[in-house]
C-alpha positions in Angstrom: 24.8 -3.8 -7.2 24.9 -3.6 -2.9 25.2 -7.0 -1.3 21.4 -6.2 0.2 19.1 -4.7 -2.3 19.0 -1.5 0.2 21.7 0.8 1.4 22.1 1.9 5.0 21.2 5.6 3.4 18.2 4.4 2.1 17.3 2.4 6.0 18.4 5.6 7.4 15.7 7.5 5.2 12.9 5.3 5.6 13.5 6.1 9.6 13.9 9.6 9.2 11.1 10.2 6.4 8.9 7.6 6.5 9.4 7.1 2.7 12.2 6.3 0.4 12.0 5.6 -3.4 13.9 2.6 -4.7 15.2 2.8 -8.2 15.3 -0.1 -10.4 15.0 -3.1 -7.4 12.7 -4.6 -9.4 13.6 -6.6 -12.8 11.6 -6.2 -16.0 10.4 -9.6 -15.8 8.5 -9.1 -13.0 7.2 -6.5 -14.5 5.3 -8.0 -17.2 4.2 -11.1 -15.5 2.5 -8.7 -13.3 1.3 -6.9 -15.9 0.0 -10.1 -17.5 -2.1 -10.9 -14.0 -3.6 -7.2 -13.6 -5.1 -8.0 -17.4 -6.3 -11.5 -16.4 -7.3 -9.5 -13.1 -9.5 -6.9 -14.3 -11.4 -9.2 -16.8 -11.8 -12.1 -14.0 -12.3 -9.3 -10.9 -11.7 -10.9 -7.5 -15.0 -10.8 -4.6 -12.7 -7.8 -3.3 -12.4 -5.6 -6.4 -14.2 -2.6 -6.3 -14.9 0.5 -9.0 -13.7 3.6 -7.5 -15.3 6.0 -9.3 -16.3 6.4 -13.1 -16.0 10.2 -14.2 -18.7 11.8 -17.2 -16.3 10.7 -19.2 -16.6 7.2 -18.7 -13.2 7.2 -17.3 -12.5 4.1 -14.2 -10.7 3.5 -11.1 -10.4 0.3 -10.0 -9.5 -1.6 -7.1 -8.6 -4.6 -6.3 -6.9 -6.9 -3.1 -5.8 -10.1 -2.1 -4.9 -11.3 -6.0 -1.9 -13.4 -4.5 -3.4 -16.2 -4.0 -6.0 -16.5 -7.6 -3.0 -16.1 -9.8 0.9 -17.4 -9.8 1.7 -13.8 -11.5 1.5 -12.4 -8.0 2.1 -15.1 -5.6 5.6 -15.8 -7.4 6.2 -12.1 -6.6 5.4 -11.9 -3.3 8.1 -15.3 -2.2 10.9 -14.9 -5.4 11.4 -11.2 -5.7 13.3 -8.6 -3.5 10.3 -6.8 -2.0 10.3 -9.0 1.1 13.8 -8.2 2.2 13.5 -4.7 1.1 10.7 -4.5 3.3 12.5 -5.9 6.1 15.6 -4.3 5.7 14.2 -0.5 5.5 11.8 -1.6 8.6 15.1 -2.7 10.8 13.5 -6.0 11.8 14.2 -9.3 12.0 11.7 -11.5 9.8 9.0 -9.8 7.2 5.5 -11.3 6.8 3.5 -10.7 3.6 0.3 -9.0 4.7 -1.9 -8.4 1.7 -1.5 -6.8 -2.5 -3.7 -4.0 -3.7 -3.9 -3.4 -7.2 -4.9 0.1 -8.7 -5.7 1.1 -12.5 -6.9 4.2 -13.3 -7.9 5.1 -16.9 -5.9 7.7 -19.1 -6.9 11.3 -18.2 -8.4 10.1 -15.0 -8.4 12.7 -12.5 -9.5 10.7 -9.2 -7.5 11.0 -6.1 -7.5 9.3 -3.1 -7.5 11.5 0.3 -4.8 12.0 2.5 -4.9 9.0 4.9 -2.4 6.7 6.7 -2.8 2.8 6.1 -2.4 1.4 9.4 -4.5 2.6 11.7 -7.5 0.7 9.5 -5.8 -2.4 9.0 -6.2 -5.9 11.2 -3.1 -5.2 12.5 -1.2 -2.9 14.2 2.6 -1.8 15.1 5.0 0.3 13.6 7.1 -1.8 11.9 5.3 -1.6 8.1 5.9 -1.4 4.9 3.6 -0.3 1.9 5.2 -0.8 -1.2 3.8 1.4 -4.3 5.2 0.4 -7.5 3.6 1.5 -10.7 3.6 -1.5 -13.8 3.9 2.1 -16.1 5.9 5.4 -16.5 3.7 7.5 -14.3 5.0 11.1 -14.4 5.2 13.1 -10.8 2.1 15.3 -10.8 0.2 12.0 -11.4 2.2 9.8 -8.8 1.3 9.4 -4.9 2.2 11.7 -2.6 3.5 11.3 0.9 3.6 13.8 4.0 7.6 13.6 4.8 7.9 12.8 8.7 4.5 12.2 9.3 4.9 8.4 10.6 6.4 10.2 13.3 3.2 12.0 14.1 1.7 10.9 17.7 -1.6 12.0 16.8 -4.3 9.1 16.5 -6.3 10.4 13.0 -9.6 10.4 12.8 -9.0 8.3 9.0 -11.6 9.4 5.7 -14.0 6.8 5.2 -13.3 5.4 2.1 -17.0 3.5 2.0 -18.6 7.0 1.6 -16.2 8.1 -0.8 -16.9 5.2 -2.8 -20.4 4.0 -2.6 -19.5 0.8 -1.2 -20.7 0.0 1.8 -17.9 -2.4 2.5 -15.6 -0.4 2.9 -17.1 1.4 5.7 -14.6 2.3 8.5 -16.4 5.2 10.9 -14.0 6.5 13.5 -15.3 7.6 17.1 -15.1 11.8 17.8 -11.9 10.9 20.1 -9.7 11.1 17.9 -8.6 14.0 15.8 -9.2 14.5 12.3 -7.0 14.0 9.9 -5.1 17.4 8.9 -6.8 19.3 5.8 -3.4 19.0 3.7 -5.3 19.1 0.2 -6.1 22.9 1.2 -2.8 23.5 2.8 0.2 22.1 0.7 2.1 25.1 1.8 2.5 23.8 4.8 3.9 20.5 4.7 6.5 18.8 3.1 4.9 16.5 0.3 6.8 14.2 -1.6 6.4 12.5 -5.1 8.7 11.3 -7.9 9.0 10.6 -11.4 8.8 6.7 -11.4 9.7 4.5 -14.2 8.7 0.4 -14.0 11.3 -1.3 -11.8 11.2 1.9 -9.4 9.6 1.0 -5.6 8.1 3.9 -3.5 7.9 2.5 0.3 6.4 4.1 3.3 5.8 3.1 6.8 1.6 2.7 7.2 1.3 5.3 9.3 2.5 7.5 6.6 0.3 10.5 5.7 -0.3 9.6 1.9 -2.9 10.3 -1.2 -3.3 11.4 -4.8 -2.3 9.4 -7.7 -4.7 11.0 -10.0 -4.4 14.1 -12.2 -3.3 11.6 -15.4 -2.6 13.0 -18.7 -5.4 12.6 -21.7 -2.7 9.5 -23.0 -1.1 8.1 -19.9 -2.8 5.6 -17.5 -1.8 4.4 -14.1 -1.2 0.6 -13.1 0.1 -0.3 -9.6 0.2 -3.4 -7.8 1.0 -2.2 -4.2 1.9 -4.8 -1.8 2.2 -4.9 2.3 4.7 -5.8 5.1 5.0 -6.4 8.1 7.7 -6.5 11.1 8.5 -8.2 14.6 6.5 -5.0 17.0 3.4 -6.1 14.6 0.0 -7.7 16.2 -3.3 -9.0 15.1 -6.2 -6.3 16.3 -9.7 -6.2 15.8 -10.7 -2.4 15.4 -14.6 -1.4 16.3 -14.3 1.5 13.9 -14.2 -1.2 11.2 -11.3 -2.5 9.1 -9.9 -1.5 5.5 -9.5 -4.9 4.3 -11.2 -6.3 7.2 -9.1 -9.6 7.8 -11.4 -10.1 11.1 -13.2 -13.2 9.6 -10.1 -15.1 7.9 -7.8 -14.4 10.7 -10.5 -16.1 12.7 -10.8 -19.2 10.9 -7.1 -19.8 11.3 -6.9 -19.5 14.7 -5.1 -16.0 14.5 -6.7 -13.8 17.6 -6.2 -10.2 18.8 -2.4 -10.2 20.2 -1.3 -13.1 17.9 1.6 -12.0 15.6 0.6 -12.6 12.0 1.3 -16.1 10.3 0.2 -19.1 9.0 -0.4 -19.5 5.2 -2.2 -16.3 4.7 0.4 -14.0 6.2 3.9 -16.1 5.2 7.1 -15.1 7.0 9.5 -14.3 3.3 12.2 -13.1 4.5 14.7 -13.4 7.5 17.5 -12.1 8.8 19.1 -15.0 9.9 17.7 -17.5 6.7 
């Protein structure tokens, strides 16, 4: 194995791309302590999980964020394994600050997808050095894995983002941009036109992209195949606390607020730890 758990090739194609997939970074025995806390999570759901959507067939999609700090499963992952340099590395920065998890389960045969969207323009932060880190628990085959829009971090357009709240039914989730900016490109309708990736991932596989990576889908599961994936998020030097009026997808506003953290502020404290550092 490379000194660094990332090779200038795959830096190079994270710039160039916006997304790179990682094979086997991750050991096995992460995988099944994290398995182990997405069980305990989705009998014990945090105040943040959510049900997608539940088909005619009783099928679920379910959501869930922030699980790092209600189980040691996740919050051992987040400081012991390679994802915080990996992050770093393929972001060219000096320092990476844990930002927040998401977990995702769909049920075999689901066939819910997400829209097209980009991460960081709803987040409580913004910059360009990010890094969202999909990594499915499970074989997940590629018609049923997420796709990404190759290039499209490069994109100077600001999207007018789906609004996930009206897609679910949850209210919470509300984020309602403004008619100034321009909507998101119909790319469901018009694949032909743009470069979308996807892979065959095995557990132990990493797909990261940059947050202002055009991205969606993981549905379209076989009748016998489900879909596990704890997805978690980075963040570089250029990055800054901002409070958006559109809304926020998690909306971090309130805790940010209670730790002092204010629009400008770089990330920190115990909520947003610095793991890993180029000159550690």
């Amino acid at each position: 194995m490379n000194a660094h758990p990332v090779s200038a090739e795959d830096i190079e194609t994270f710039a160039t791309d916006g997304v790179v997939c990682l094979r086997g970074v991750i050991g096995l025995d992460w995988i099944e302590r994290l398995l182990e806390g997405v069980d305990h999570t989705l009998a014990n759901p945090s105040p943040r999980g959510r049900l997608w959507n539940r088909d005619e067939q009783g099928r679920e999609s379910r959501y869930d964020s922030q699980v790092w700090r209600t189980r040691p499963e996740y919050a051992d992952f987040v400081h012991e394994s390679p994802l915080g340099e990996i992050a770093g590395r393929l972001m060219r920065a000096t320092r990476s600050n844990f930002f927040f998890d998401a977990m995702f389960v769909r049920g075999p045969g689901t066939q819910f997808r997400t829209p097209f969207h980009q991460d960081e323009p709803v987040w409580s932060v913004e910059g360009f050095q990010t890094v969202s880190s999909w990594m499915p628990l499970v074989p997940v085959a590629k018609e049923s894995a997420l796709e990404v829009v190759r290039g499209s971090h490069l994109w100077e357009q600001d999207f007018r983002q789906p609004n996930f709240g009206a897609m679910t039914g949850d209210s919470r989730d509300d984020v309602v941009f403004g008619e100034e900016t321009v909507p998101i490109p119909d790319i469901e309708n018009n694949r032909d036109q743009y470069d979308i990736l996807s892979w065959d991932m095995e557990p132990g596989d990493v797909m990261c992209f940059n947050g202002r990576t055009i991205h969606g889908g993981s549905g379209n599961l076989a009748d016998d195949r489900e879909l596990k994936v704890f997805n978690t998020k980075w963040l570089g030097d250029d990055v800054r606390v901002v409070f958006r009026e559109c809304g926020m997808d998690p909306d971090h506003s309130d805790v940010m607020s209670e730790v002092g953290l204010k629009p400008g502020d770089r990330p920190g404290t115990h909520l947003y730890p610095e793991v890993w550092s180029l000159h550690a």
